[in-house]
Biopython code that builds the backbone (N, CA, C, O; Angstrom):
import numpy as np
from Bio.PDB.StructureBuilder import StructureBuilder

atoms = [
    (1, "UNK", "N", (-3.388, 75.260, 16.083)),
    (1, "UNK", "CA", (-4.221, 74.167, 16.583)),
    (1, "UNK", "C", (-5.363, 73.934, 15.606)),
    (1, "UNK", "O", (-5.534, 74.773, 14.722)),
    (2, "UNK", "N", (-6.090, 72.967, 15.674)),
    (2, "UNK", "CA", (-6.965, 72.432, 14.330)),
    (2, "UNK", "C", (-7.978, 73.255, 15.070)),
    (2, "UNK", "O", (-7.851, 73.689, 16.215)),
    (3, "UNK", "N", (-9.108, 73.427, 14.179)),
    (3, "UNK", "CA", (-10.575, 73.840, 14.318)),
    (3, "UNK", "C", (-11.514, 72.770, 13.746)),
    (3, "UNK", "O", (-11.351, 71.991, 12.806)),
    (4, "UNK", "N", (-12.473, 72.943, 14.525)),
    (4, "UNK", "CA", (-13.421, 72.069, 14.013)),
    (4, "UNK", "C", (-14.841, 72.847, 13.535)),
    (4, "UNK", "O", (-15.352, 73.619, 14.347)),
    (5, "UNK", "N", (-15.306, 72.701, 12.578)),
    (5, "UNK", "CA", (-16.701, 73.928, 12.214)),
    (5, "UNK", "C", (-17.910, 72.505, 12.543)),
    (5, "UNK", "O", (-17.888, 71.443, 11.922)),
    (6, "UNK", "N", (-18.528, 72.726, 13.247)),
    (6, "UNK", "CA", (-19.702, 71.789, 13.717)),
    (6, "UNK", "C", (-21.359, 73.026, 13.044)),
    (6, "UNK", "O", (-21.619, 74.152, 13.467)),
    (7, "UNK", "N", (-21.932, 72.437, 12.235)),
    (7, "UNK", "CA", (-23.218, 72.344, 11.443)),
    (7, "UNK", "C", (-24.296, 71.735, 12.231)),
    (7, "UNK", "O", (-24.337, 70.517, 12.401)),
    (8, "UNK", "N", (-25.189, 72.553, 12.726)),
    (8, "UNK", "CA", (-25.908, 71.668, 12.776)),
    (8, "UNK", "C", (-27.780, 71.917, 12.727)),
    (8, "UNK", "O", (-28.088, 72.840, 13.481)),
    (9, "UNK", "N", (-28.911, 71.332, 12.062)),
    (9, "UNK", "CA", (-30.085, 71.552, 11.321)),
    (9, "UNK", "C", (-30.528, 71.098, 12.877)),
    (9, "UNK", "O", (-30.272, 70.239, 13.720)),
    (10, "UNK", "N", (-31.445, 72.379, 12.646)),
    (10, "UNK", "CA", (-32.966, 72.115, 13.749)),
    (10, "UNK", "C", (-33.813, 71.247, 13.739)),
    (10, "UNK", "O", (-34.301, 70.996, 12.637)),
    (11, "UNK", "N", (-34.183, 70.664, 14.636)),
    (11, "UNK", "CA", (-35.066, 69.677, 14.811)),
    (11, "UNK", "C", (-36.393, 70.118, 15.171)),
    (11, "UNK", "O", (-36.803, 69.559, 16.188)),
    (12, "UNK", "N", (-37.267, 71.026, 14.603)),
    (12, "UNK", "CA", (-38.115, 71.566, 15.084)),
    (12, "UNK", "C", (-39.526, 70.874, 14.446)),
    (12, "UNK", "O", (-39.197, 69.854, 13.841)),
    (13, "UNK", "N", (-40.810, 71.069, 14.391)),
    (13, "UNK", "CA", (-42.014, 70.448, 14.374)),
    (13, "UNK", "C", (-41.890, 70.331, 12.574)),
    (13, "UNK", "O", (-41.874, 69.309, 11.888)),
    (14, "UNK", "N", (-41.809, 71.872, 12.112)),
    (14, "UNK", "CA", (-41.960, 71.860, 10.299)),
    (14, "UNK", "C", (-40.986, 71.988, 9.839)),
    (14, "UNK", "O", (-41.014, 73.057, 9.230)),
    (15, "UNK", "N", (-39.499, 71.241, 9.683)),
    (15, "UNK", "CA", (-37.949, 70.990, 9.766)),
    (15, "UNK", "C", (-38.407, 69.927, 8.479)),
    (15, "UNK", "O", (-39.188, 68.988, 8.627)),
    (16, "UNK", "N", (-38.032, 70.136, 7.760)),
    (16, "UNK", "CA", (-37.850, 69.468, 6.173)),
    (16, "UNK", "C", (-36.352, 68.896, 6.051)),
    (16, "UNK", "O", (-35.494, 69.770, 6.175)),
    (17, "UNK", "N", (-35.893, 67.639, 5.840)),
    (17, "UNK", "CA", (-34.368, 67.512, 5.636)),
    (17, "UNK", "C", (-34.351, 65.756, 4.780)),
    (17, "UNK", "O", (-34.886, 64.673, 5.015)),
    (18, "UNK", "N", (-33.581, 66.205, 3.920)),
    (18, "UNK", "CA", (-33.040, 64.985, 2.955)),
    (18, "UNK", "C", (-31.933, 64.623, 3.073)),
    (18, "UNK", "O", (-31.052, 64.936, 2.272)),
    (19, "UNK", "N", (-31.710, 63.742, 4.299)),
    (19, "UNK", "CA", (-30.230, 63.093, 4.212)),
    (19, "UNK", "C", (-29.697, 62.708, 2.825)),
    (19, "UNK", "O", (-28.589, 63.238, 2.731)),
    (20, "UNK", "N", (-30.015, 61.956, 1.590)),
    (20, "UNK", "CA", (-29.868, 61.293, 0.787)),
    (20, "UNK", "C", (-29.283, 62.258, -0.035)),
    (20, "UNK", "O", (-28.298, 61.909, -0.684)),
    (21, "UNK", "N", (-29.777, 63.638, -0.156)),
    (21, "UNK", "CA", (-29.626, 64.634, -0.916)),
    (21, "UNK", "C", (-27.981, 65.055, -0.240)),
    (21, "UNK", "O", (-26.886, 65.052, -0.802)),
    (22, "UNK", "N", (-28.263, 65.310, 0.809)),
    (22, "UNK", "CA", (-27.250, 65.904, 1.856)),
    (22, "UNK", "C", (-25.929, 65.590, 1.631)),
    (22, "UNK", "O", (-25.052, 66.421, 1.396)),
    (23, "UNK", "N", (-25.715, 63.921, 1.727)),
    (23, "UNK", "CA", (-24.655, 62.920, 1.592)),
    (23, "UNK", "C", (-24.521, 62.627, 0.344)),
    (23, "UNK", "O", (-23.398, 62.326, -0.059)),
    (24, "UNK", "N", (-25.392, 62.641, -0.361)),
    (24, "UNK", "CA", (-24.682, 62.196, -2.322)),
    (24, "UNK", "C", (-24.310, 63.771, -2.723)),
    (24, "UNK", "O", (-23.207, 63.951, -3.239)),
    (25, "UNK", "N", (-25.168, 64.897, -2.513)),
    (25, "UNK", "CA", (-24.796, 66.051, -3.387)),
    (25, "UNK", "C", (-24.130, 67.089, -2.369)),
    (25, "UNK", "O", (-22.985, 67.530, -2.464)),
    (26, "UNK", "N", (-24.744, 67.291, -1.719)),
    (26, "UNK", "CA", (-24.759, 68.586, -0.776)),
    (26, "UNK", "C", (-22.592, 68.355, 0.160)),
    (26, "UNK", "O", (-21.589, 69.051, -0.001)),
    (27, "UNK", "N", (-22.751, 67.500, 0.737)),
    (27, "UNK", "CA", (-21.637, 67.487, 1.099)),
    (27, "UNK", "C", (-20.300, 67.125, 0.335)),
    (27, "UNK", "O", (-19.154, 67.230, 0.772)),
    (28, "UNK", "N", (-20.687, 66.698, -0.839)),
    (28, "UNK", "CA", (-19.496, 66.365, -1.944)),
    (28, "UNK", "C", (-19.567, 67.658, -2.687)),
    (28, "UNK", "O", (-18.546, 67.918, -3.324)),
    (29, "UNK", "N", (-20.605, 68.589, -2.758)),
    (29, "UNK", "CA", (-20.192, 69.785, -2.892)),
    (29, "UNK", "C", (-18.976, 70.974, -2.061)),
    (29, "UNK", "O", (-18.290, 71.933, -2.414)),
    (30, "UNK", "N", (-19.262, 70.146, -0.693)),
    (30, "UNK", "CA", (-18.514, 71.172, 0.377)),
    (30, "UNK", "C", (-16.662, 70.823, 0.513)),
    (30, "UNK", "O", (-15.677, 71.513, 0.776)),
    (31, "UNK", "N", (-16.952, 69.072, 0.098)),
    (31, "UNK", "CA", (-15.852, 68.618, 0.113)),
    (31, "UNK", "C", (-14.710, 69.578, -1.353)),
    (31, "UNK", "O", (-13.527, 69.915, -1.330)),
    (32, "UNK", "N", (-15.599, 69.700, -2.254)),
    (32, "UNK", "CA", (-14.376, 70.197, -3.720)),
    (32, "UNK", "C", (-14.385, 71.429, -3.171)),
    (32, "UNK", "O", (-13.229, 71.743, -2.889)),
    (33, "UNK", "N", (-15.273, 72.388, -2.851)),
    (33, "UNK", "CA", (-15.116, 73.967, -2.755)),
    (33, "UNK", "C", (-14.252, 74.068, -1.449)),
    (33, "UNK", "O", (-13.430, 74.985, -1.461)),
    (34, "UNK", "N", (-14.286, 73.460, -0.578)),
    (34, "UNK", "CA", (-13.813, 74.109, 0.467)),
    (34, "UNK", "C", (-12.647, 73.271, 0.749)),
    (34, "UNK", "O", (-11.997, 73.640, 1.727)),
    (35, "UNK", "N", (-12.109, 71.959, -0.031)),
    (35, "UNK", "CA", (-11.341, 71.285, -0.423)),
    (35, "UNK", "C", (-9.830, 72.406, -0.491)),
    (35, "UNK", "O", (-8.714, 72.366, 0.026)),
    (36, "UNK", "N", (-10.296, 73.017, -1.096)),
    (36, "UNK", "CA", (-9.379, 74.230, -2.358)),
    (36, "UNK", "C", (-8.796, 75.214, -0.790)),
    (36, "UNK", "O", (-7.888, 76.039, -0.893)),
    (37, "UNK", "N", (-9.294, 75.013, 0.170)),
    (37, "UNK", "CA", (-9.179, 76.124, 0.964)),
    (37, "UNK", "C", (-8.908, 75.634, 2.054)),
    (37, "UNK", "O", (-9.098, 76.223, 3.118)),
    (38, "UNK", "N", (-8.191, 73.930, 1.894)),
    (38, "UNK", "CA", (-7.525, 73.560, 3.300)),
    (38, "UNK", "C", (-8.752, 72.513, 4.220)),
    (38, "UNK", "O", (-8.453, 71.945, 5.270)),
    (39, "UNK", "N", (-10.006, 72.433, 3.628)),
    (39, "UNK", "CA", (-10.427, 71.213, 4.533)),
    (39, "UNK", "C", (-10.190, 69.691, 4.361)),
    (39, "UNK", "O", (-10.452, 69.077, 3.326)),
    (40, "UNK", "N", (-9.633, 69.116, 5.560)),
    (40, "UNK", "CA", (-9.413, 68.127, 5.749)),
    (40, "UNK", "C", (-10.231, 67.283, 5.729)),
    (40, "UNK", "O", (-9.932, 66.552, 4.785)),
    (41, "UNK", "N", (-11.225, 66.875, 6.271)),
    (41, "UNK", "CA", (-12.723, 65.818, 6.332)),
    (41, "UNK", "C", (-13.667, 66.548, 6.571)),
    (41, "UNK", "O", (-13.764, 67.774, 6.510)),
    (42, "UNK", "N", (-14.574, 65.560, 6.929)),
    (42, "UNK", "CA", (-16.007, 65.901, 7.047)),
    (42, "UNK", "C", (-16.525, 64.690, 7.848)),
    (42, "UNK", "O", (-15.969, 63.638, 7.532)),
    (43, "UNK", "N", (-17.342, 64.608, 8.690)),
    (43, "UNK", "CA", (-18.280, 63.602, 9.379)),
    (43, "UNK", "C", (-19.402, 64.098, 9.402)),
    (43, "UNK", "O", (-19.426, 65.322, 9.536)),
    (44, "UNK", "N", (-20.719, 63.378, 9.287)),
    (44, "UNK", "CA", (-22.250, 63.585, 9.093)),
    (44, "UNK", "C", (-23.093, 62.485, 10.329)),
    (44, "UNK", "O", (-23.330, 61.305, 10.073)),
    (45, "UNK", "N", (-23.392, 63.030, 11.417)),
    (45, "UNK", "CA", (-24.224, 62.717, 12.277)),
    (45, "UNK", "C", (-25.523, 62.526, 12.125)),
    (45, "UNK", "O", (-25.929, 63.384, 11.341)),
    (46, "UNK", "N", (-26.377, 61.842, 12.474)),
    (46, "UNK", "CA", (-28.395, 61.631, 12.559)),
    (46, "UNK", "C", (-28.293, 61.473, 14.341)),
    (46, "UNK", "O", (-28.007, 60.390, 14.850)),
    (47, "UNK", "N", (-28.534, 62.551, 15.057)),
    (47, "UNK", "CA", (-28.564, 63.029, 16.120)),
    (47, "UNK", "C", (-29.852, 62.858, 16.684)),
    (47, "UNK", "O", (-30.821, 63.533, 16.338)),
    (48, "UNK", "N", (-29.900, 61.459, 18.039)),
    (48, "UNK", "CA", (-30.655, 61.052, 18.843)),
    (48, "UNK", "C", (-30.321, 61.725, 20.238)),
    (48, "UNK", "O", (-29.182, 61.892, 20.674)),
    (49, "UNK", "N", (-31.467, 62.072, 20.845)),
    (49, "UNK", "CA", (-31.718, 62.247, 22.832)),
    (49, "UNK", "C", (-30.991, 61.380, 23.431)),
    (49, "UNK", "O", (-30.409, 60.380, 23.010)),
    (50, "UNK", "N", (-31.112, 62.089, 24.990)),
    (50, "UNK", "CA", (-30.572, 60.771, 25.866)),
    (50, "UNK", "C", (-31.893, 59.536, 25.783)),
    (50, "UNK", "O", (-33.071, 59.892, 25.749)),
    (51, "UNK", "N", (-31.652, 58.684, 25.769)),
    (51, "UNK", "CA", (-33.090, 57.542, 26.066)),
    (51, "UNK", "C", (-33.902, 57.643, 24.593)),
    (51, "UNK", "O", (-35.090, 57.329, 24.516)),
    (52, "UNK", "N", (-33.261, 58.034, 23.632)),
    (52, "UNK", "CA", (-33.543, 58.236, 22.343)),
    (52, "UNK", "C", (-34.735, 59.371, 21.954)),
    (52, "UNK", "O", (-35.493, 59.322, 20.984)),
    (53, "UNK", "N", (-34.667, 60.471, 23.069)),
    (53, "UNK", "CA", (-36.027, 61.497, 23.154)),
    (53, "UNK", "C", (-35.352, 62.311, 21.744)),
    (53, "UNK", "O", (-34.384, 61.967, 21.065)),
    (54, "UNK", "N", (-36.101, 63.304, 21.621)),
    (54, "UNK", "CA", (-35.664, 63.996, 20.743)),
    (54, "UNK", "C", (-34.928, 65.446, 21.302)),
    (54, "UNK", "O", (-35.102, 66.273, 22.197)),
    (55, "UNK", "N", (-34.034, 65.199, 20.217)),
    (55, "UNK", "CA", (-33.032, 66.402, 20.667)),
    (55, "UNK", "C", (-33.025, 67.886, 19.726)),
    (55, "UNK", "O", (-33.581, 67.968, 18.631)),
    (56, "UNK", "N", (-32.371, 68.882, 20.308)),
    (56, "UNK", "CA", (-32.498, 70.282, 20.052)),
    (56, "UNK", "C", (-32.585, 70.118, 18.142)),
    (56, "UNK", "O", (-33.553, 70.587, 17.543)),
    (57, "UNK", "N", (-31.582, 69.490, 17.487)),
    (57, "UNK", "CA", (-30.881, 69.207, 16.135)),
    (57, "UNK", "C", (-30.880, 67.980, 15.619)),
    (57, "UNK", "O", (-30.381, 67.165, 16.395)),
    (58, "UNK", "N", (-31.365, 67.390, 14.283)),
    (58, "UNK", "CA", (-31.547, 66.263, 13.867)),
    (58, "UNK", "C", (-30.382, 65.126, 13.075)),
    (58, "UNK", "O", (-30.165, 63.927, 12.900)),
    (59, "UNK", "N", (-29.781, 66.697, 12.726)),
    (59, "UNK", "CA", (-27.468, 66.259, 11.769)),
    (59, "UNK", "C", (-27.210, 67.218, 12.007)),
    (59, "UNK", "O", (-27.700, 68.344, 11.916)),
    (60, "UNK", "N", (-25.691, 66.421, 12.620)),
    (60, "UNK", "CA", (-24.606, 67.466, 13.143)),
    (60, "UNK", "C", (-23.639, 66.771, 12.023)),
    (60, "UNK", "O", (-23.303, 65.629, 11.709)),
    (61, "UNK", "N", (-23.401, 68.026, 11.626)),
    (61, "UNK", "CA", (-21.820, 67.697, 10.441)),
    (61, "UNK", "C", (-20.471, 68.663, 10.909)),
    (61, "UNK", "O", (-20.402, 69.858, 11.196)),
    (62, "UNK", "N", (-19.487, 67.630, 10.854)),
    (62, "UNK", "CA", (-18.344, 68.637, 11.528)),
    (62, "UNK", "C", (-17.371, 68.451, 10.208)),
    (62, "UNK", "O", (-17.311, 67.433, 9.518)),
    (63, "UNK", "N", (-16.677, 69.579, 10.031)),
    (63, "UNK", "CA", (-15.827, 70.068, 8.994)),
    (63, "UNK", "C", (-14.501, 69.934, 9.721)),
    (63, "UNK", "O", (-14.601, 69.933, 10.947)),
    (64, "UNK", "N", (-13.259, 69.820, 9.209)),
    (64, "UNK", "CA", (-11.816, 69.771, 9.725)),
    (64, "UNK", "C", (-11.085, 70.231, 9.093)),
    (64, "UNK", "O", (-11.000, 69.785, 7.949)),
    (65, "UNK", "N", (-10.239, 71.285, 9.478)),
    (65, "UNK", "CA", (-9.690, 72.015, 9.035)),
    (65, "UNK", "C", (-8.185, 72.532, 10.436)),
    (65, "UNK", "O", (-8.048, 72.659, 11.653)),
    (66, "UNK", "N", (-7.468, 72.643, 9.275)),
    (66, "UNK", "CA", (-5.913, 73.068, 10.282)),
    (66, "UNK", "C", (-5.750, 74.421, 11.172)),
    (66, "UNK", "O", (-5.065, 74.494, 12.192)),
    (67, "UNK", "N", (-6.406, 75.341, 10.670)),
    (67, "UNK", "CA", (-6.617, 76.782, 10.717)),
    (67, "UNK", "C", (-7.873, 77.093, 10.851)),
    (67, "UNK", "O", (-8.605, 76.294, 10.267)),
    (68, "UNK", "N", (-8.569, 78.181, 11.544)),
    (68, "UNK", "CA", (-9.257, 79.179, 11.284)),
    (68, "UNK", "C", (-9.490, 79.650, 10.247)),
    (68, "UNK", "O", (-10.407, 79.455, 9.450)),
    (69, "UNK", "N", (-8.156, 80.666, 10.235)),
    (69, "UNK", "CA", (-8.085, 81.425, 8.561)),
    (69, "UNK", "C", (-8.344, 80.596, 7.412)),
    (69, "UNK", "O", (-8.938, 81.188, 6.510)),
    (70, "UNK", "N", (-8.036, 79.278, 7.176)),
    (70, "UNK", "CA", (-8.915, 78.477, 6.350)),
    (70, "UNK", "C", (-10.126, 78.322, 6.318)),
    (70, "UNK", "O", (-10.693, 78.182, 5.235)),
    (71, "UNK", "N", (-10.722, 78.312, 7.349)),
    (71, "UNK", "CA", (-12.404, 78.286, 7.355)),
    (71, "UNK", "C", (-12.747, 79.750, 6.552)),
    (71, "UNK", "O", (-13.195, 79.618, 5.413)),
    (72, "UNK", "N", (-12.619, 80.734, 6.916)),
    (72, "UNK", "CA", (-12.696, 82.157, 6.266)),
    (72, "UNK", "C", (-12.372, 82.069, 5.193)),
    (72, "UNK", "O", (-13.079, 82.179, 4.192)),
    (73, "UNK", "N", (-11.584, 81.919, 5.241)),
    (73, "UNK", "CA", (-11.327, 81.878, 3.365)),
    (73, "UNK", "C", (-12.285, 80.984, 2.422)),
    (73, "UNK", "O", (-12.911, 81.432, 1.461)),
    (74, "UNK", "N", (-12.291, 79.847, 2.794)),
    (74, "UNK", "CA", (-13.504, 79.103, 2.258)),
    (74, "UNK", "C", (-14.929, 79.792, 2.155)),
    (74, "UNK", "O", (-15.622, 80.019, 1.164)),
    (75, "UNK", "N", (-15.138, 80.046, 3.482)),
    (75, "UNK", "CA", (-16.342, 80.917, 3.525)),
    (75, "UNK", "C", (-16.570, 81.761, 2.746)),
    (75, "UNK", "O", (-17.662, 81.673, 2.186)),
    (76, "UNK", "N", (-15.788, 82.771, 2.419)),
    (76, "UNK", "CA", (-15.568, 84.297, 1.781)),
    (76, "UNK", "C", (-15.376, 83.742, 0.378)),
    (76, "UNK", "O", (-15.961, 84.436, -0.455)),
    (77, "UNK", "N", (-14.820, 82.843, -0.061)),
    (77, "UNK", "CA", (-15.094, 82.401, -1.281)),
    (77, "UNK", "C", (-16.030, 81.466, -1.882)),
    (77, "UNK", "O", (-16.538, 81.923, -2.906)),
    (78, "UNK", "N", (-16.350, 80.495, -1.618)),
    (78, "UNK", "CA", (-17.413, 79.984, -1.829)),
    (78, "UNK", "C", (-18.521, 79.435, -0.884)),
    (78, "UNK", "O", (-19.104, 78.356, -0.980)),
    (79, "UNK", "N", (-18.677, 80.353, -0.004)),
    (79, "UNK", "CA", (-19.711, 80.377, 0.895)),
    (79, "UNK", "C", (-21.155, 80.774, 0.093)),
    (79, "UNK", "O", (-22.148, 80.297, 0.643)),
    (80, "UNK", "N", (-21.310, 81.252, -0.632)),
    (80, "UNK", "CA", (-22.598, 81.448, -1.354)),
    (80, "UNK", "C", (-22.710, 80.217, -2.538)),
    (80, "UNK", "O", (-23.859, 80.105, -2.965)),
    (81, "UNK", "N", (-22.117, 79.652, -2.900)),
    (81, "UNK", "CA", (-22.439, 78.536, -3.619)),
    (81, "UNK", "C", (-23.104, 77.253, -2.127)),
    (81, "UNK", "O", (-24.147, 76.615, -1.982)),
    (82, "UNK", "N", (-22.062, 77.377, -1.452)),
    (82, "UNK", "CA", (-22.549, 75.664, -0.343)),
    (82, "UNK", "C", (-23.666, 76.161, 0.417)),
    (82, "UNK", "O", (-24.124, 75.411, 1.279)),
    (83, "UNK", "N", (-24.082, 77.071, 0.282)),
    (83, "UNK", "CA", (-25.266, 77.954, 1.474)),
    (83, "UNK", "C", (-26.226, 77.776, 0.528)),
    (83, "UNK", "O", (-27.221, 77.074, 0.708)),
    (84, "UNK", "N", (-25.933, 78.495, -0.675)),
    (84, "UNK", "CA", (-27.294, 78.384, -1.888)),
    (84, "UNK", "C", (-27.675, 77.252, -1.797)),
    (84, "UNK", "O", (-28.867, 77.039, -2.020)),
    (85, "UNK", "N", (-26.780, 76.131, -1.433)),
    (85, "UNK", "CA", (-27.568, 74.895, -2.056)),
    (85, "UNK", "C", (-28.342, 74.472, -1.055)),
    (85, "UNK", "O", (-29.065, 73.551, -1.436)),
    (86, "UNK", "N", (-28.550, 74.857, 0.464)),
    (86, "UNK", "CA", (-29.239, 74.594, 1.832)),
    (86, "UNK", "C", (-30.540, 74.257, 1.382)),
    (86, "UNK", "O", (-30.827, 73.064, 1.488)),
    (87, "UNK", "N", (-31.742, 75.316, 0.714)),
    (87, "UNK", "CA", (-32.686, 74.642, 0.546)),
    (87, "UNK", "C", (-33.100, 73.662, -0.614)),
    (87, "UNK", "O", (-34.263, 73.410, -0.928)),
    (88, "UNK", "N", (-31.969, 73.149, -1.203)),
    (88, "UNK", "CA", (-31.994, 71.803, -1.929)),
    (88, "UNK", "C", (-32.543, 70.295, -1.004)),
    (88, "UNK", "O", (-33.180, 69.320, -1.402)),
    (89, "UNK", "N", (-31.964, 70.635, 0.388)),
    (89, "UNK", "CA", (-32.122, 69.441, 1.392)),
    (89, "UNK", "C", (-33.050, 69.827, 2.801)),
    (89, "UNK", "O", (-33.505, 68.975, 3.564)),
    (90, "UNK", "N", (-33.221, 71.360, 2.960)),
    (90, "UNK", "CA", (-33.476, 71.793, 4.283)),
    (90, "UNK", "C", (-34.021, 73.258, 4.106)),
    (90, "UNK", "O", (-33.583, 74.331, 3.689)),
    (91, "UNK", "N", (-35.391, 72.688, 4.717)),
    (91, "UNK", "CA", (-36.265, 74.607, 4.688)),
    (91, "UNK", "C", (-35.877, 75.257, 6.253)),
    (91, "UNK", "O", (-36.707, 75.937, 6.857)),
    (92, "UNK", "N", (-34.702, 75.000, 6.742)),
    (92, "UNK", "CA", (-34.332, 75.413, 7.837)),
    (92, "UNK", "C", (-32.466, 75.993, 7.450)),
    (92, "UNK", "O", (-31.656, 75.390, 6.745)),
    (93, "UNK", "N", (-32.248, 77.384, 8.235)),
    (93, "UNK", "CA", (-30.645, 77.356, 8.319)),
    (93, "UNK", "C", (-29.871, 76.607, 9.050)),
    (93, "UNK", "O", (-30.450, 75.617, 9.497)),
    (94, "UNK", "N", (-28.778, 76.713, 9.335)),
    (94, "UNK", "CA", (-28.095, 75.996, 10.325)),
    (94, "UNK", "C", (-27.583, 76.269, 11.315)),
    (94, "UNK", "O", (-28.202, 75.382, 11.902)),
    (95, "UNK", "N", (-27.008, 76.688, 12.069)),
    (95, "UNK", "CA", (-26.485, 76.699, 13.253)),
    (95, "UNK", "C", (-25.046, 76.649, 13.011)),
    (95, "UNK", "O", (-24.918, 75.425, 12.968)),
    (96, "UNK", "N", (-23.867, 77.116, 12.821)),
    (96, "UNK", "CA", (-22.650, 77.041, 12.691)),
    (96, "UNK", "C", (-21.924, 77.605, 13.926)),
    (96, "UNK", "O", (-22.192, 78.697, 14.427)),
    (97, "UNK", "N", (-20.889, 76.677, 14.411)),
    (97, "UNK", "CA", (-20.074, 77.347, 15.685)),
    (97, "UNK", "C", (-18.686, 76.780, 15.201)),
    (97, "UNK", "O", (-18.547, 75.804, 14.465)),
    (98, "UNK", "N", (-17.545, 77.661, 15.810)),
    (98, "UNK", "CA", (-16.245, 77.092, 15.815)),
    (98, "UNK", "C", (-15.904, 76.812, 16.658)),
    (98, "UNK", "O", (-16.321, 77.178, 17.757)),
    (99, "UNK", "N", (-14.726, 75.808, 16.359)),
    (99, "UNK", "CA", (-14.408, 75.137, 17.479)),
    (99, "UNK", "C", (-12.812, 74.916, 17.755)),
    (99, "UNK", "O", (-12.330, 73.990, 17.101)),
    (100, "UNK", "N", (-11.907, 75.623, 18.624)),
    (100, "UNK", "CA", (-10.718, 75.231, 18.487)),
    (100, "UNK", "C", (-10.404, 74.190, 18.917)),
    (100, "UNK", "O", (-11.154, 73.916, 19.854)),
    (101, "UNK", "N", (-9.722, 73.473, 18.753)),
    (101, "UNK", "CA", (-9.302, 72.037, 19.338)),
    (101, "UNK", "C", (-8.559, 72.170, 20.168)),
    (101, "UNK", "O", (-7.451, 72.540, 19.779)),
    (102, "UNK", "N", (-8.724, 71.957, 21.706)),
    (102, "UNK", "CA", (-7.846, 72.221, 22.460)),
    (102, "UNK", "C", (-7.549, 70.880, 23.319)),
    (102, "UNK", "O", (-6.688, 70.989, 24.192)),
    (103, "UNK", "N", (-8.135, 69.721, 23.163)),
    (103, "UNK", "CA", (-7.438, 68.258, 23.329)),
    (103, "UNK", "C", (-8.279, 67.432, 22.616)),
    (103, "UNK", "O", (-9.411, 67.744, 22.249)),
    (104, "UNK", "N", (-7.606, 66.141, 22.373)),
    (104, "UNK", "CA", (-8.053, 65.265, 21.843)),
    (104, "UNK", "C", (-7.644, 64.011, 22.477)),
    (104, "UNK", "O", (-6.884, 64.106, 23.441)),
    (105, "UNK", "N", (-8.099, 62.624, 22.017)),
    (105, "UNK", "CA", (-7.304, 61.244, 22.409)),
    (105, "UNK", "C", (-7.428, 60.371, 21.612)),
    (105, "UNK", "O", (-6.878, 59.285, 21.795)),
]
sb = StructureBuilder()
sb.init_structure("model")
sb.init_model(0)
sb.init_chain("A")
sb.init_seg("    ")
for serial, (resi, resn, name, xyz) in enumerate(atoms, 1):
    if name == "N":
        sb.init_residue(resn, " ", resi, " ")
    sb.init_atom(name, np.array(xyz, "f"), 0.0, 1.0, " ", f" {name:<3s}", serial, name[0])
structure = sb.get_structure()
């Protein structure tokens, strides 16, 4: 079943983040390295409240991938290059969860 790896940056008071950076460098980085290791896409969220309040996280980015064991492997191999580059765009970590896909429509 597919997995989905959902990213996502804190929205907190002193939360530093460069979309511009994010989307020209940062994620066309994630796309070649982790490319090599079975990911399928990528989508990049700017994450609003209900009633447009502010919410827990400011971008949610979800990764796609066929496997698990593909995510790991990516990780374990070039997980220190796409991580190093975090505070290029963000003085905050991220939040990473997996996600099996268990329906869709």
């Amino acid at each position: 079943m597919a997995v989905t790896i959902t990213v996502l940056y804190p929205n907190v008071e002193d939360a530093r983040f460069n979309l511009d950076y994010y989307l020209s460098k940062h994620m066309p980085l994630v796309a070649e390295r982790f490319g090599r290791h079975g990911l399928k896409g990528w989508r990049v969220a700017r994450l609003t409240g209900p009633q447009g309040g502010k919410p827990p996280f400011s971008i949610m980015a979800t990764l796609e991938f066929d496997r698990a064991d593909q995510f790991g492997a990516a990780i374990a191999a070039e997980g220190a290059a796409v991580m190093g580059d975090v505070p290029n765009f963000s003085n905050k970590e991220p939040v990473i969860i997996i996600g099996e896909v268990v329906g869709q429509a």
